[in-house]
The first five atom37 places (N, CA, C, CB, O) and aatype in JSON, in Angstrom:
{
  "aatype": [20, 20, 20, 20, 20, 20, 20, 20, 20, 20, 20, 20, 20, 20, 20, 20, 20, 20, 20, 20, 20, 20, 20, 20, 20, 20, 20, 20, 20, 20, 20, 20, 20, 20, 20, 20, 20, 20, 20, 20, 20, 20, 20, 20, 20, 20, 20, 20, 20, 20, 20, 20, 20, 20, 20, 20, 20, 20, 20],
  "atom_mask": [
    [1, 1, 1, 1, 1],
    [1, 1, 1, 1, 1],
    [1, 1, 1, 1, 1],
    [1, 1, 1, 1, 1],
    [1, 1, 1, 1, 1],
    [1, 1, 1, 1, 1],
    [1, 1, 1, 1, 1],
    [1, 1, 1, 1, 1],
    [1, 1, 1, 1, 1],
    [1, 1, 1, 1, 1],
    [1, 1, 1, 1, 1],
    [1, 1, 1, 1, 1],
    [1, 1, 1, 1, 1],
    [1, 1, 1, 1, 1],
    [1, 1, 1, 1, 1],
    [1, 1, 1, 1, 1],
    [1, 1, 1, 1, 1],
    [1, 1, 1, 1, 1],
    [1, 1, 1, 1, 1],
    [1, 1, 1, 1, 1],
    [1, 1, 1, 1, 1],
    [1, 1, 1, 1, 1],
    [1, 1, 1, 1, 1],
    [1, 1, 1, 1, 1],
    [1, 1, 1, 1, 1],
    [1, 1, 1, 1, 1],
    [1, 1, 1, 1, 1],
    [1, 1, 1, 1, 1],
    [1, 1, 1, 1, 1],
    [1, 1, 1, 1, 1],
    [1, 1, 1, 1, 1],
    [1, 1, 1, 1, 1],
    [1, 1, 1, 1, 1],
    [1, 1, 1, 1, 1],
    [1, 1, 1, 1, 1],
    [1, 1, 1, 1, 1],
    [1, 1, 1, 1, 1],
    [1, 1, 1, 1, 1],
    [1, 1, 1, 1, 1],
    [1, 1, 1, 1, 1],
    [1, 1, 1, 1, 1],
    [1, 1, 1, 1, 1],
    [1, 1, 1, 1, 1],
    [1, 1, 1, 1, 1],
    [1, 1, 1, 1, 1],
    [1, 1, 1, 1, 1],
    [1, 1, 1, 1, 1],
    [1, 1, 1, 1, 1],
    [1, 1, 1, 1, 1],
    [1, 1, 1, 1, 1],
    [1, 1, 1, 1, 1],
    [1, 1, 1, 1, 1],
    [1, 1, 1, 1, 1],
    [1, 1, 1, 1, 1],
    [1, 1, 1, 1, 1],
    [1, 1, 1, 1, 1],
    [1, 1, 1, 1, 1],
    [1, 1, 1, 1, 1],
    [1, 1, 1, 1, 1]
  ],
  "atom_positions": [
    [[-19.85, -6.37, 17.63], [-19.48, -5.0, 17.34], [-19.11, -4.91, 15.86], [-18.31, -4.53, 18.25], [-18.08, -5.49, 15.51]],
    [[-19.68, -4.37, 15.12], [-19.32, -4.14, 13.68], [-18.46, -2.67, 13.19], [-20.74, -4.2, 12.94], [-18.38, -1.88, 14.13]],
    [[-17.87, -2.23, 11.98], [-16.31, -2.07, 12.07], [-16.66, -0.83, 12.3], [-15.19, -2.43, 10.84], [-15.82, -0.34, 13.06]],
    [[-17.67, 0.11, 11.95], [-18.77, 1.27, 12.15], [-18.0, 1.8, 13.59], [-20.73, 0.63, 12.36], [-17.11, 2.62, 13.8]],
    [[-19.03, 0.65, 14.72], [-18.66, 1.26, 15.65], [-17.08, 1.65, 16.45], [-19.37, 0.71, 16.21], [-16.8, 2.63, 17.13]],
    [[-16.19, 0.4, 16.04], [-14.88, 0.75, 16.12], [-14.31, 1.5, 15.74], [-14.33, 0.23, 15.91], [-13.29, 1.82, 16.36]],
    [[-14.64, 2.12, 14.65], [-14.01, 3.01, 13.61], [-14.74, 4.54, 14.55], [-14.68, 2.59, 11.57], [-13.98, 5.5, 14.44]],
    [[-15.51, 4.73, 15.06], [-15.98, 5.76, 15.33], [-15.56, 6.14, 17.16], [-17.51, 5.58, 14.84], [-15.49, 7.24, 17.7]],
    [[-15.36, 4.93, 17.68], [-14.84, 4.65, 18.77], [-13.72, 5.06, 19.34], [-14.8, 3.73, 18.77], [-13.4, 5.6, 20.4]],
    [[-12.99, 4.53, 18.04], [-11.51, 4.92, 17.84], [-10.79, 6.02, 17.56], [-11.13, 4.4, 17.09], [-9.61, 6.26, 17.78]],
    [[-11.84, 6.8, 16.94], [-11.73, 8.32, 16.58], [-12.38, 8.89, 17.03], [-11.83, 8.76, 15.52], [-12.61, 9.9, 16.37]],
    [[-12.96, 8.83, 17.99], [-13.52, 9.74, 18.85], [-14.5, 10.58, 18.34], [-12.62, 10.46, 19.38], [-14.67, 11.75, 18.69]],
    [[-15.23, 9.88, 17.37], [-16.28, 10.86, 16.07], [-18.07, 10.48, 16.98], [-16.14, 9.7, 13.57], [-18.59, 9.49, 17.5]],
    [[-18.47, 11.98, 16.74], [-19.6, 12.12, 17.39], [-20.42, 11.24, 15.93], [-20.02, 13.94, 17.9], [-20.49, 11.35, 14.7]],
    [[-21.07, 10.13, 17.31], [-22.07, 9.55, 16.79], [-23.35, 9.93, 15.72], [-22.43, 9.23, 17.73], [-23.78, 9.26, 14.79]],
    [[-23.66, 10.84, 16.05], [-25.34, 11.59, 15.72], [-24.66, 12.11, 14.23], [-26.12, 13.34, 17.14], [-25.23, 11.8, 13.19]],
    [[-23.56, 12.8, 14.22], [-22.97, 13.85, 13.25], [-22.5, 12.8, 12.2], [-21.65, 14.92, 13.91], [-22.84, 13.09, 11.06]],
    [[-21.71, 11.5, 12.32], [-21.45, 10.71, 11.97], [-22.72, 9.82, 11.07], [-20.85, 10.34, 12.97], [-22.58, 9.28, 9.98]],
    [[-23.8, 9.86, 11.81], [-25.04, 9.39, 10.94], [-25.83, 10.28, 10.2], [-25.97, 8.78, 11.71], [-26.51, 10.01, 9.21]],
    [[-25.69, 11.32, 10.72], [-26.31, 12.47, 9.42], [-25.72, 12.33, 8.64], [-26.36, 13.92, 9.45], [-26.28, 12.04, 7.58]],
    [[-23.92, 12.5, 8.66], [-23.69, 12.59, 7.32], [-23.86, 11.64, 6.53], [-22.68, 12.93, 7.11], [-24.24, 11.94, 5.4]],
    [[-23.6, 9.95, 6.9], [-23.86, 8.71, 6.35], [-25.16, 8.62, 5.39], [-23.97, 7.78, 7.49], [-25.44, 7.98, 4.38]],
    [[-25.99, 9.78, 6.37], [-27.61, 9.6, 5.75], [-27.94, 9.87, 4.5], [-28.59, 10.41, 6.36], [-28.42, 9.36, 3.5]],
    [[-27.28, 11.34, 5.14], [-27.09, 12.09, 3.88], [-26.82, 12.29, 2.76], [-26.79, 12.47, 3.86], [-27.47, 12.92, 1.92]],
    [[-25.21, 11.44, 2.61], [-24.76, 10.88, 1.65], [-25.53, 9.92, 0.65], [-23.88, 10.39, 2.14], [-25.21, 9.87, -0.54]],
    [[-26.64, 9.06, 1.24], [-27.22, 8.13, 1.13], [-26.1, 6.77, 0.65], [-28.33, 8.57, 0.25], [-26.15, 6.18, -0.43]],
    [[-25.07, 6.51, 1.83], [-24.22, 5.82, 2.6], [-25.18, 4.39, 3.36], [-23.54, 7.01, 3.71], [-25.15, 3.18, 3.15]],
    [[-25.89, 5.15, 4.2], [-26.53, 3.81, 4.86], [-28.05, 4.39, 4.84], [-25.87, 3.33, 6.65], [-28.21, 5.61, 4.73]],
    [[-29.35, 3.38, 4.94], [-30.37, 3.48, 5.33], [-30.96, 4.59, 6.42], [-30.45, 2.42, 5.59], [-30.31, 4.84, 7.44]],
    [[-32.14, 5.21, 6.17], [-32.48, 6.53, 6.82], [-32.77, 5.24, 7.88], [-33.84, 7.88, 6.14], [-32.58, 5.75, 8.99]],
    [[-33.15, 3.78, 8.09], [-34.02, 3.25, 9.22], [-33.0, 3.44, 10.09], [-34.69, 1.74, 9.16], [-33.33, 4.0, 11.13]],
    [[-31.56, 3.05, 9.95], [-30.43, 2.87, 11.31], [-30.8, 4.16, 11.99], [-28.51, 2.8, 10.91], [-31.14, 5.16, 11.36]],
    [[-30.69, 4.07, 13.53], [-30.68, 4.99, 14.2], [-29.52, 4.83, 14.99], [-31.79, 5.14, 14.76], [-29.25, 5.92, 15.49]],
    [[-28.96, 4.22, 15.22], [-27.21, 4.04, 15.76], [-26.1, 3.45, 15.1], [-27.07, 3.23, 16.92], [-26.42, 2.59, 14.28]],
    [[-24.51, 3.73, 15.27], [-23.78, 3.41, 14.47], [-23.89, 1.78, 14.47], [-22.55, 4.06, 14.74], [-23.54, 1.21, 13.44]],
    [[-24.37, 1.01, 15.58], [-24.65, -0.43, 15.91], [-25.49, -0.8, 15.1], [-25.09, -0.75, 17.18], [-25.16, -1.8, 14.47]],
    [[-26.63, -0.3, 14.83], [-27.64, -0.37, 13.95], [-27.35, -0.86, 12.32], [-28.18, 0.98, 14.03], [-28.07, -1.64, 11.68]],
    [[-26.19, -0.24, 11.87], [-25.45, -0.43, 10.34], [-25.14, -2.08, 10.44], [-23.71, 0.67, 10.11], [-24.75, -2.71, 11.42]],
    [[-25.45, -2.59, 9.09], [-25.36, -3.99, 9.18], [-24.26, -3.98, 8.09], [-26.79, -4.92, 8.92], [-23.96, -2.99, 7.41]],
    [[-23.6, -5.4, 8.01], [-21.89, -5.76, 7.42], [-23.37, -6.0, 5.56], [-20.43, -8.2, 8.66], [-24.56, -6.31, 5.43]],
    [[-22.41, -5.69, 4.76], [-21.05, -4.8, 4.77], [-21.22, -3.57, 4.62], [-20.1, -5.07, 3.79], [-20.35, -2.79, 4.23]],
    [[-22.54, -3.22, 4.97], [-22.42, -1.64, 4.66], [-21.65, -0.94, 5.89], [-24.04, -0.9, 4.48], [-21.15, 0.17, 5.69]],
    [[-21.56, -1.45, 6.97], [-20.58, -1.07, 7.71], [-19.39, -0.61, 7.25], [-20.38, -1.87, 8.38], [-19.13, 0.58, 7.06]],
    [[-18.39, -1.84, 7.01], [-17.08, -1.12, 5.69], [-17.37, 0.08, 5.23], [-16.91, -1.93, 4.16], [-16.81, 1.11, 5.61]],
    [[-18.5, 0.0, 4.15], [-18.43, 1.19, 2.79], [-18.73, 1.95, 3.92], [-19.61, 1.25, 1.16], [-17.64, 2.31, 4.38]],
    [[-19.73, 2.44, 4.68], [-19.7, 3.84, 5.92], [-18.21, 3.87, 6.37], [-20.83, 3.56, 7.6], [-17.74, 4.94, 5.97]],
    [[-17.49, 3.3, 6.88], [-15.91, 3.58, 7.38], [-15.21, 3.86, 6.35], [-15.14, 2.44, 8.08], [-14.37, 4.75, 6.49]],
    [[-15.33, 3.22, 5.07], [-14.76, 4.04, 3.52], [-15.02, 5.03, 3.69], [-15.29, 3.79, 2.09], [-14.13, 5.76, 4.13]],
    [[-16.35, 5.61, 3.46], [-17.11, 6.64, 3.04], [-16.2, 7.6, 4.07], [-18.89, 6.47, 3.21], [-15.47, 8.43, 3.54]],
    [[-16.22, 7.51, 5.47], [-16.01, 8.37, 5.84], [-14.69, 8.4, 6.32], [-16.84, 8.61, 6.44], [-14.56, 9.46, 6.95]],
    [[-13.54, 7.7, 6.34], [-11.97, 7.63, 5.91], [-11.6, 8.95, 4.7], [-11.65, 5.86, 5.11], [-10.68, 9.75, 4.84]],
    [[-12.47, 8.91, 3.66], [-12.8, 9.94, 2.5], [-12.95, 11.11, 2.79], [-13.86, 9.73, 1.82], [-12.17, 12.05, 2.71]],
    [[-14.4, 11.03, 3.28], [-14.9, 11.98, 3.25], [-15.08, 12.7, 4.3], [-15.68, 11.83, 2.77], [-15.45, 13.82, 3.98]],
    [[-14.96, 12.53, 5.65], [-15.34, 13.2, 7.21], [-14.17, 13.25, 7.63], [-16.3, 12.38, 8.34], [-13.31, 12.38, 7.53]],
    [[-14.03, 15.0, 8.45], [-13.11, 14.91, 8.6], [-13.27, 15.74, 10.43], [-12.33, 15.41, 7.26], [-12.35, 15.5, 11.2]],
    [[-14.07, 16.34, 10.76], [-14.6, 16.77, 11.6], [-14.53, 15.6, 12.64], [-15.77, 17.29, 11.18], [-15.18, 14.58, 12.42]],
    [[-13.66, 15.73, 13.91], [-13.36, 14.63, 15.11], [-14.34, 15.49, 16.34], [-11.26, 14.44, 15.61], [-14.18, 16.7, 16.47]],
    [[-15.08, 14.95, 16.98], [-15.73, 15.72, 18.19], [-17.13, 14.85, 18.9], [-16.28, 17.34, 17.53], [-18.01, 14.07, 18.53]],
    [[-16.6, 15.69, 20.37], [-17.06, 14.23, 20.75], [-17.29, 14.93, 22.52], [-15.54, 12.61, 20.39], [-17.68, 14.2, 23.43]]
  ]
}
C-alpha cells in the first residue's frame, strides 16, 4: 500500500476527483489510473501536493 492510498483512505477523498486533480496539476503521470497505481516517491509529492492544495473531502 503506498502513502497515496492511505492518505486518501484516511480522508475519505474521492478517488477519481483526487486523480484528476493530480493529473491535472501534472503531479503524477496521465498513465496511473488508480491511487495504487502512483509509484514511491511520487506518491509523497501527490499527498504534498494535495495536503496544499485539495481541499474538497467526498466520498
Amino acid at each position: 500500500m503506498n502513502l497515496l492510498v492511505i492518505y486518501t483512505d484516511s480522508n475519505r477523498l474521492n478517488e477519481c476527483r483526487v486523480m484528476d486533480a493530480l493529473q491535472n496539476a501534472n503531479v503524477i503521470s496521465d498513465n496511473c489510473v488508480a491511487v495504487h497505481d502512483v509509484a514511491k516517491p511520487d506518491d509523497a509529492n501527490a499527498v504534498e501536493w494535495l495536503k496544499k492544495n485539495y481541499k474538497e473531502k467526498t466520498r
